[in-house]
C-alpha positions in Angstrom: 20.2 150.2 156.3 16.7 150.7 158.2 17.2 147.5 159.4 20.8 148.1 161.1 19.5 151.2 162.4 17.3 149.4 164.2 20.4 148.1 166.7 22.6 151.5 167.0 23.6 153.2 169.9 26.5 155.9 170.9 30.2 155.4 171.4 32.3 156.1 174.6 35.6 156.9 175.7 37.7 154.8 177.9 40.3 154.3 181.1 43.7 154.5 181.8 45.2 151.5 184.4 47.8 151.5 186.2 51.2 149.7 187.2 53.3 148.9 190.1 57.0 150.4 190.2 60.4 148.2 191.3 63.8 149.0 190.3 65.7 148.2 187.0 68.7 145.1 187.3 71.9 145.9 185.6 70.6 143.1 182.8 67.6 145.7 182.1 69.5 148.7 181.7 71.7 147.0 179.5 68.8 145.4 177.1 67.0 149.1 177.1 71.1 150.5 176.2 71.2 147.5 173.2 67.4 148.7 172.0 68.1 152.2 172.1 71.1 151.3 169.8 69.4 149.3 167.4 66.7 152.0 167.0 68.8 154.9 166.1 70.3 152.6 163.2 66.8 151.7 161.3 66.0 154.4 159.3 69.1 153.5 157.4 68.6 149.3 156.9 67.5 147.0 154.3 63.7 145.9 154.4 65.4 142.2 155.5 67.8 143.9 158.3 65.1 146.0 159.7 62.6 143.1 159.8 65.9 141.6 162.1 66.4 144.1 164.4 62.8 145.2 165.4 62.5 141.7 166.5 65.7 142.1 168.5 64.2 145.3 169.7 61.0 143.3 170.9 63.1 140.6 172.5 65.1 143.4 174.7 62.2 145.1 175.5 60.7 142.0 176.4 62.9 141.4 179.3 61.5 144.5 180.9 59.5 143.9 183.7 56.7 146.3 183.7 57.9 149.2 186.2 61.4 149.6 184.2 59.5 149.4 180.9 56.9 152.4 182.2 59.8 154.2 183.3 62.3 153.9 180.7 59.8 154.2 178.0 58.8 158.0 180.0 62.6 158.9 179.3 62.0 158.8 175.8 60.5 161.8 173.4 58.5 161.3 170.9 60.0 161.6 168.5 62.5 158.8 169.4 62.8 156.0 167.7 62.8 153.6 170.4 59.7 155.0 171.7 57.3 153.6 169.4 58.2 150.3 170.1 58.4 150.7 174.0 54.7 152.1 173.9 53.5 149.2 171.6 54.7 147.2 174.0 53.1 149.3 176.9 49.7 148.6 175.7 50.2 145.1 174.7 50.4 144.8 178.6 47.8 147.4 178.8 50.2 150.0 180.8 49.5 153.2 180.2 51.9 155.8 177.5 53.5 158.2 179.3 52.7 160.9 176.2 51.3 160.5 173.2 53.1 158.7 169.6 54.6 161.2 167.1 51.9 161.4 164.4 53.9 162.0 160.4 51.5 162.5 158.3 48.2 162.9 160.8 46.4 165.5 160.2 42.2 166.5 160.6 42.5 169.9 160.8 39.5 170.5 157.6 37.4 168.3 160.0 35.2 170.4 162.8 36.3 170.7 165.9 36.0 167.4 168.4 33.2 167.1 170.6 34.4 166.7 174.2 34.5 162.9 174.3 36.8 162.9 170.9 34.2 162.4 168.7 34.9 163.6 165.4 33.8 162.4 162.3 34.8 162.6 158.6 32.9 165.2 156.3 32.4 162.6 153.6 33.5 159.2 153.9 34.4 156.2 151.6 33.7 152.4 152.9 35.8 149.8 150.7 34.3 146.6 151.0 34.4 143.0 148.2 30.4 143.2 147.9 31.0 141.1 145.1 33.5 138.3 144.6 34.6 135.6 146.6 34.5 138.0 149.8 31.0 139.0 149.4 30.1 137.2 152.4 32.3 138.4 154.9 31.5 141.9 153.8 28.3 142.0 154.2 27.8 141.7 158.0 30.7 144.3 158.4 28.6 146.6 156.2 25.8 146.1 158.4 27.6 146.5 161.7 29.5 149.7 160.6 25.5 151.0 159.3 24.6 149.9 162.4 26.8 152.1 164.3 26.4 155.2 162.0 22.6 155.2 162.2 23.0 154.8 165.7 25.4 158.2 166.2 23.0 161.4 166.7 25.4 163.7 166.1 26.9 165.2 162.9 27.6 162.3 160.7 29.3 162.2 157.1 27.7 161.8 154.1 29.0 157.3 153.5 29.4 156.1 150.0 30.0 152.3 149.5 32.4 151.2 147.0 33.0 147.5 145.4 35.8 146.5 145.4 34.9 143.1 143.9 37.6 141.4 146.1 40.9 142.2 143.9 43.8 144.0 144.3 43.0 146.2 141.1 39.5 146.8 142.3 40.8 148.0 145.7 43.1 150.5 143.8 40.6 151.9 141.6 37.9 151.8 144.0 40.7 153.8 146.2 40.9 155.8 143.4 37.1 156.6 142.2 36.7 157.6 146.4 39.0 160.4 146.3 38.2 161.6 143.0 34.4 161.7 144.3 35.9 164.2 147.1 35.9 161.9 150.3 38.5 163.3 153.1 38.6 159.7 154.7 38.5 156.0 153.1 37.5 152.9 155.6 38.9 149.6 153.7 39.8 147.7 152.1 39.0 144.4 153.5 41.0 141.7 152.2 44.9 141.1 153.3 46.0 141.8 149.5 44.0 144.2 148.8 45.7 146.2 151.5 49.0 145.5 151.1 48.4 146.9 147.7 47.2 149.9 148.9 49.7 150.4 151.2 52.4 149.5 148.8 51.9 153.5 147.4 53.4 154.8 150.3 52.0 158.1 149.6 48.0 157.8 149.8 46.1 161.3 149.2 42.8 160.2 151.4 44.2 159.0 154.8 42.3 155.4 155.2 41.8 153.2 158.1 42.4 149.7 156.3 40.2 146.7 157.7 42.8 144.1 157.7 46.6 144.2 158.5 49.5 144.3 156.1 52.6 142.5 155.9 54.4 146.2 156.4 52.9 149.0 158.8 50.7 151.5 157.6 52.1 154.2 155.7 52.5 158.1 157.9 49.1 159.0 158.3 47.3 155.9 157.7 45.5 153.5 160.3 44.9 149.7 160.3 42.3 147.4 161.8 42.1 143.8 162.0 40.7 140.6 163.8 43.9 139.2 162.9 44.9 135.6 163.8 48.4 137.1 165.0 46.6 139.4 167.1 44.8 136.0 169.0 48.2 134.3 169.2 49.8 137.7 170.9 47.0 137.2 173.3 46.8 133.7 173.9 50.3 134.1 174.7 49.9 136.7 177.6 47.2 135.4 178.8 49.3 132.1 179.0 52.3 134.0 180.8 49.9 136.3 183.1 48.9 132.7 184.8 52.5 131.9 185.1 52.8 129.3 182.0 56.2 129.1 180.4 56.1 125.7 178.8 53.4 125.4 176.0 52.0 122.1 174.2 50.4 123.8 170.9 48.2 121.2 169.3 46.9 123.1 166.1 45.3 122.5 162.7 46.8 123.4 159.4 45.4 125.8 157.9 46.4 129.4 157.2 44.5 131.1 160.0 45.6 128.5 162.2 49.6 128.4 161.4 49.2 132.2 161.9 48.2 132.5 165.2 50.8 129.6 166.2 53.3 131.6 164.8 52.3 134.7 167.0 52.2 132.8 169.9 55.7 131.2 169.2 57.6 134.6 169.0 55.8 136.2 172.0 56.4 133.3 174.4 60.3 133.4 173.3 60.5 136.8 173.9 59.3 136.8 177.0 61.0 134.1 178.5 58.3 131.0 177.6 58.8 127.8 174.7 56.4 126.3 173.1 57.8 122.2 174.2 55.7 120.3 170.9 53.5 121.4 168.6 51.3 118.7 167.9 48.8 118.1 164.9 44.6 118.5 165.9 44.5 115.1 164.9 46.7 113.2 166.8 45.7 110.4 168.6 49.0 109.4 170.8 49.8 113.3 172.7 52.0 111.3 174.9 54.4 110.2 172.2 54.4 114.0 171.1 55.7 114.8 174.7 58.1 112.3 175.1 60.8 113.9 177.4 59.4 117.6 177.3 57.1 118.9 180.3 54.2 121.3 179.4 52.5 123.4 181.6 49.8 124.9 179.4 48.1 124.0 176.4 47.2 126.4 173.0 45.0 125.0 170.9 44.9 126.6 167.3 41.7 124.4 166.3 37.8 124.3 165.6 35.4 123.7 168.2 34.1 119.7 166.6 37.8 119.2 166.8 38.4 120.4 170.4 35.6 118.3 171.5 38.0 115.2 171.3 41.1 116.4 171.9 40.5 117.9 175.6 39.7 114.6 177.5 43.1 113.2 175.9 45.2 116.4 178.0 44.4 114.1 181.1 45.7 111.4 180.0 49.5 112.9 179.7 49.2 114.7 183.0 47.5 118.2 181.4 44.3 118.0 184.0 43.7 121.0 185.4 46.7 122.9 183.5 45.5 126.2 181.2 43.8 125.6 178.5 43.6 128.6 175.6 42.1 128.4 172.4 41.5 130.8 169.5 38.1 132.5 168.7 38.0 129.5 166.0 37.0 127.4 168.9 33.4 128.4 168.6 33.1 127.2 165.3 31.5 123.9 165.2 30.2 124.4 168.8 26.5 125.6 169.6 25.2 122.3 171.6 25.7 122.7 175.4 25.5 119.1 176.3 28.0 117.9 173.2 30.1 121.3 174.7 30.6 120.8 178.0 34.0 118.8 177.2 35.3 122.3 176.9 34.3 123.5 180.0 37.6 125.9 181.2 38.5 126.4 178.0 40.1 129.9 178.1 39.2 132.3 174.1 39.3 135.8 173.0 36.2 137.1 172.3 34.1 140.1 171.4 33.2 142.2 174.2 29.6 142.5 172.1 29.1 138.4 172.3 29.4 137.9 175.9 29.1 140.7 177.8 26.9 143.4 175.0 28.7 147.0 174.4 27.1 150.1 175.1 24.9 151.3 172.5 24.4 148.1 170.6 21.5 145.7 171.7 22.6 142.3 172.9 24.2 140.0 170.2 20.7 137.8 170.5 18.5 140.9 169.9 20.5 141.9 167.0 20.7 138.4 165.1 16.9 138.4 165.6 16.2 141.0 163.1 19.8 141.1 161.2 21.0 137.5 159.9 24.0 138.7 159.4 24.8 139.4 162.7 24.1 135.9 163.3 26.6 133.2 164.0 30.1 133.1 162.8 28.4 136.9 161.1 28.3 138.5 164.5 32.1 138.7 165.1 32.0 140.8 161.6 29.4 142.5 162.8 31.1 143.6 165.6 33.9 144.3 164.1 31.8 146.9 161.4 31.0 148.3 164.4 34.1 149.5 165.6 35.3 150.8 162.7 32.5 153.2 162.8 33.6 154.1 165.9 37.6 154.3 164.7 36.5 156.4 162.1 34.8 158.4 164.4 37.4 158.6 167.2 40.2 157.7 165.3 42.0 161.6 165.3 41.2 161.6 169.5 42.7 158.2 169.8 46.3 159.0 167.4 46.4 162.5 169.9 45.7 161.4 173.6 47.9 159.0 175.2 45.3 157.6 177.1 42.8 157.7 174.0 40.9 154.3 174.2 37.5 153.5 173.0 35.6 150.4 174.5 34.1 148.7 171.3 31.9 145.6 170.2 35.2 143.6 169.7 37.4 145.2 172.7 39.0 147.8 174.0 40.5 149.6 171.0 43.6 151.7 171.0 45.9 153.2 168.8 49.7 152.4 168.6 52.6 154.4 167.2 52.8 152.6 163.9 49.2 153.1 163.0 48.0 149.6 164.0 44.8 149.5 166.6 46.0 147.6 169.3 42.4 145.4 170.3 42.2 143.8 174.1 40.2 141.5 174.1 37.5 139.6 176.2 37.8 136.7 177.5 35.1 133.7 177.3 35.6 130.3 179.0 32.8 127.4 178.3 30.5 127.0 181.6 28.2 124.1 181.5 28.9 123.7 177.6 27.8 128.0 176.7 30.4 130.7 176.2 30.5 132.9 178.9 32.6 135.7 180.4 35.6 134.9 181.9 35.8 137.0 185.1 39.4 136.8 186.1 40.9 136.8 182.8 44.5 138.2 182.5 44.6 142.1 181.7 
């Protein structure tokens, strides 16, 4: 704990953009009409037919360009059903909400009031993390990041208990349990995906908790979720990869779970917003042309470790991909660190951590901190970071579900709340220069 404490600093609040304003075509207005329609019907579906029509929803909204969306979206109350899904989509293009989500279920009221930049803090607080079990090693540098953030705060801070929950779904539940028995008013955790969705799965939770990873259904009312989440890098990959005017996509991707994930993502959000992806392609493929045969690309994704990357860039040349976008996922740092084996990936377009590349207010440089915390180190400091912010979500969390502009700029991104209790992250973007990560300067938004 000293040692964390050694790297805090203070949180800040953040800044509202802006966007341009052209009128709606008669295809628009009809696709808002079909949403609208679809919304007012969900309360009263299946779990399967829901699932079905909030992806229709996402495909009409999708067609919006972003004045119509912005202004059709400030029609809306609320309380409307549509809305939620309209402001989602808002900040996924980081456009500003024209008011505030409907919060069921939110309430801080027992907390004090909120200092003037929204800070405002738990009373006593519950952190949920697999210190033991087969988790034990991802928790740890989140433990230290959040610590690291808490020490760092100079203002009224909770009591923090830690609880194990030893990686399982029954030790997530009755670690849940043992926290609100102890008397904590606010739970951060679990960590792991099952863990979560078991939590979640009570629908009625007495402690409201910001979970630290994302569930396969939202967040019960009154409950918040954060996560680093492969989907969340596909999503982004995706804009980024439409912001630069790409439609036609070659993914070339590994298989793993993390991997197959973020392709996915990717997949839905280019076809909802006009894009394809032409081939996807396997990371170890030797013949790229045969995988195009007949199909144009005008981008490339790559879902795939850094060693890997290494030798399938110089191939993209080779079937007329020189000079096209690249985009990778974060994973593309792993295997990396040499600059002169590296600069193959030079132009290589990632998400990052705002911490890594750039350093975050109130937390020394990524270097600084790996020097006297190995578990900021390495593959450790995107944890890190991300224990960080949620320190800060548990801090900010009531300002952020109250103010439509509520943002706060964190070690992993800019951090903002949607209406389904998800945290919405932005994040940076790195590019390889001379074979070293480095900002990317005119990433998309």
């Amino acid at each position: 704990m000293l040692a964390a404490a050694l790297v805090f600093g203070c949180a800040q609040s953040p800044t509202r953009p802006t966007g341009p304003s052209t009128p709606a075509t008669s295809a628009e207005r009809e696709a808002v009409r079909e949403a609208q329609r679809l919304a007012q019907v969900l309360a009263g579906q299946n779990p399967s037919e829901r699932r079905e029509s909030e992806s229709r929803i996402e495909r009409l909204i999708a067609q919006l360009d972003d004045a119509t969306l912005q202004r059709e979206a400030a029609r809306l109350a609320a309380e409307d059903p549509l809305y939620v899904y309209m402001g989602r989509a808002l900040m996924r293009r980081n456009l500003p909400l024209p008011h505030a989500f409907a919060r069921a279920g939110w309430n801080f009221d027992d907390r004090p009031p909120a200092d003037r930049d929204g800070y405002r803090p738990p009373l006593r607080l519950a952190v949920l993390l697999p210190m033991s079990g087969s988790l034990s090693g991802a928790a740890r540098p989140v433990r230290d990041g959040f610590l690291a953030g808490y020490y760092g705060e100079s203002r009224r801070r909770p009591e923090v208990k830690f609880y194990d929950t030893a990686g399982s779904t029954t030790g997530a539940l009755a670690a849940y349990d043992r926290a609100v028995g102890d008397g904590n008013d606010f739970v951060v955790g679990p960590l792991g995906r099952d863990e979560v969705n078991a939590l979640f799965a009570r629908g009625d939770l007495k402690v409201p908790t910001l979970a630290l990873n994302r569930g396969t259904q939202a967040p019960p009312p009154g409950q918040a979720s954060f996560s680093l989440s492969p989907e969340d890098e596909g999503l982004a990959a995706a804009d980024y990869l439409l912001h630069k005017g790409a439609r036609n996509v070659l993914v070339i991707a590994g298989d793993d779970d993390t991997q197959r994930r973020a392709v996915g993502s990717l997949r839905e959000r280019l076809a909802a917003r006009g894009g394809n992806v032409v081939a996807t392609v396997d990371d170890g493929t030797a013949d790229l042309a045969a995988a195009l045969a007949g199909k144009s690309a005008d981008a490339v994704f790559l879902a795939t470790k850094g060693n890997v990357a290494r030798a399938v860039v110089p191939r993209l040349a080779a079937v007329g991909l020189a000079g096209r976008p690249v985009v990778a996922t974060s994973q593309i740092l792993t295997g990396t660190g040499k600059a002169a084996d590296d600069r193959v990936l030079d132009g290589v377009a990632f998400p990052s951590e705002s911490w890594l590349t750039r350093g975050v207010r109130g937390l020394a440089t990524a270097e600084a901190t790996g020097a006297r915390l190995p578990s900021a180190r390495g593959p450790g400091g995107r944890l890190f970071a991300f224990g960080f912010d949620a320190w800060l979500l548990t801090a900010y969390l009531d300002s952020l579900g109250r103010n439509a502009d509520g943002a706060v700029e964190g070690a992993t991104g800019v951090l903002r709340l949607d209406g389904f209790g998800n945290v919405q992250r932005t994040p940076a973007w790195s590019t390889f220069v001379n074979g070293d990560p480095a900002p990317l300067a005119d990433a998309a938004r």
